[in-house]
Every structure is written in C-alpha cells, then in structure tokens.
N, C-alpha and C positions, 0 to 999 in steps of 0.2 A: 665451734658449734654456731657460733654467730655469722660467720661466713655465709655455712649455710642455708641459715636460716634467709636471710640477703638475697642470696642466690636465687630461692627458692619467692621470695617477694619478685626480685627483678624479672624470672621466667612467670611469674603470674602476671605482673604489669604488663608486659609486651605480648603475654598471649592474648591479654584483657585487649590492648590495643590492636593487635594482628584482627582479632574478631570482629571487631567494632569498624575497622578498617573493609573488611571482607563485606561486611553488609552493607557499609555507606557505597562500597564498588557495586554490590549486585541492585542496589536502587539506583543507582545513575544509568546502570545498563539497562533497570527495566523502563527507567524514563525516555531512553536514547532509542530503544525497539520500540515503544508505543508512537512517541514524535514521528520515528521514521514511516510506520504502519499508516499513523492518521495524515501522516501528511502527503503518501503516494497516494491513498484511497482520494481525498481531497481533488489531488491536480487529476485523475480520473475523473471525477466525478464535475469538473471545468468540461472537462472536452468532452463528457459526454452530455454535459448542457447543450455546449453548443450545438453539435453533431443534432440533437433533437429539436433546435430552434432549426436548423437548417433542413433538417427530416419537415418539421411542420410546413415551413413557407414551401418547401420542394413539391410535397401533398396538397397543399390547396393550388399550387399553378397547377401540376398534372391534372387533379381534379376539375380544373375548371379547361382547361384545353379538351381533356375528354367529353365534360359535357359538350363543348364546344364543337365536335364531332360529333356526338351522338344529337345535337339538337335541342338539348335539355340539361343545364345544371347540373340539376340531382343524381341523373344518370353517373357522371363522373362521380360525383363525391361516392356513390353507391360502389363503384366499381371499386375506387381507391380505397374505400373503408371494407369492402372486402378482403383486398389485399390482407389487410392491416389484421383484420378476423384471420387470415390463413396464416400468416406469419407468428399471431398469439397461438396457433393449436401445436404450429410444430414448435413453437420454442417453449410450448408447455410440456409435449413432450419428450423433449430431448433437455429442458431444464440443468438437468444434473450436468451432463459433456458440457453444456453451453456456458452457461453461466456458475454452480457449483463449484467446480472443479477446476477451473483456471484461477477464480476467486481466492480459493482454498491456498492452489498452488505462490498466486503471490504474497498473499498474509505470511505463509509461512516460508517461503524464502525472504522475505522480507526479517522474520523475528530470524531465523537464525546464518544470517548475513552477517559478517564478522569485519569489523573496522580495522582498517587497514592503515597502519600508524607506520611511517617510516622509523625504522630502528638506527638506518644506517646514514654519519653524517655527511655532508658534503668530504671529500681525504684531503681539497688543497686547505680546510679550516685548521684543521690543527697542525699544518707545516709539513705532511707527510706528502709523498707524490703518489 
C-alpha cells in the first residue's frame, strides 16, 4: 500500500512540475510574439520616418519650383497642399484596404509565426556518415 501511496505522490510531483513547466513555456512565447510584433512595428515605423522626412523636403522643392513657374510662391505650396488634401480624402476613404487590413494581416502573421529550431544535428558530429 505504500508503494502506492509513493507512486501516487511521485505522478502528482511531476504533473505539479509538467504544469508549472507548461506555463513558464506559454509566458516565454507570449514574451517572444510580443518582442517580435513591437519590434517589426518599430523598424516600420524607422522607415516610415524617414520616407516622410523625405516626402517633406521633396514637398517644399516642388512647391517652391512650382511657384517658381506660376510666379508666386504661394501658388505652389497651394497646388502641393492640394495634392496633399486629395490624397487625405481617398485614403480616408479606402482607409480599411489601405492601411487596416495589411496592418492587421502583419500583427497577426507575425503572432502566429512559428520559430524554427533545427532538431536535426550536423551526421559527421556524432561519427556517423
């Protein structure tokens, strides 16, 4: 009966451990998808700085060339800050296709991307061919 009894501690110990084991894994993964998430949004969110530092100075030369053709400053910056006005109304509203939904689509290939661990070891390591 003592055996048993044994027995019956040792499968509770190691399922106590098995469990304890199971969550310490699901918080590393959910540490390891968040890192990965914040850190593609991140290097994104680099190049689209720049992309917009480079939109801006691109914006005021045009602007100032076109006034420069039209004979008046303002004129350009008017034309260009037009632009800028038509390109907010359609991407307001196409919003969703444009922006939403690509968004969406990397967040979430991003969380359920699966790390890719070599199982298998080099064959000349352990003397085989």
């Amino acid at each position: 009966m003592e055996t048993i009894a044994t027995n019956i501690e040792l499968l509770y110990k190691k399922a106590k451990d098995y469990a304890e084991i199971n969550i310490e894994l699901a918080k590393l993964n959910a540490v390891d998808k968040t890192a990965d998430v914040i850190s593609s949004i991140l290097a994104r969110l680099v190049v689209i700085m720049i992309v917009a530092i480079f939109v801006l100075f691109f914006s005021i030369a045009l602007s100032l060339y076109l006034g420069e053709l039209l004979g008046q400053d303002y004129l350009g910056f008017l034309i260009v800050s037009g632009i800028y006005l038509l390109a907010a109304i359609i991407l307001n509203y196409y919003r969703d296709k444009i922006i939403k939904e690509p968004l969406t689509n990397v967040v979430i290939a991003k969380l359920l991307k699966k790390k890719s661990i070599l199982k298998h070891s080099n064959p000349n390591q352990d003397g085989s061919l």
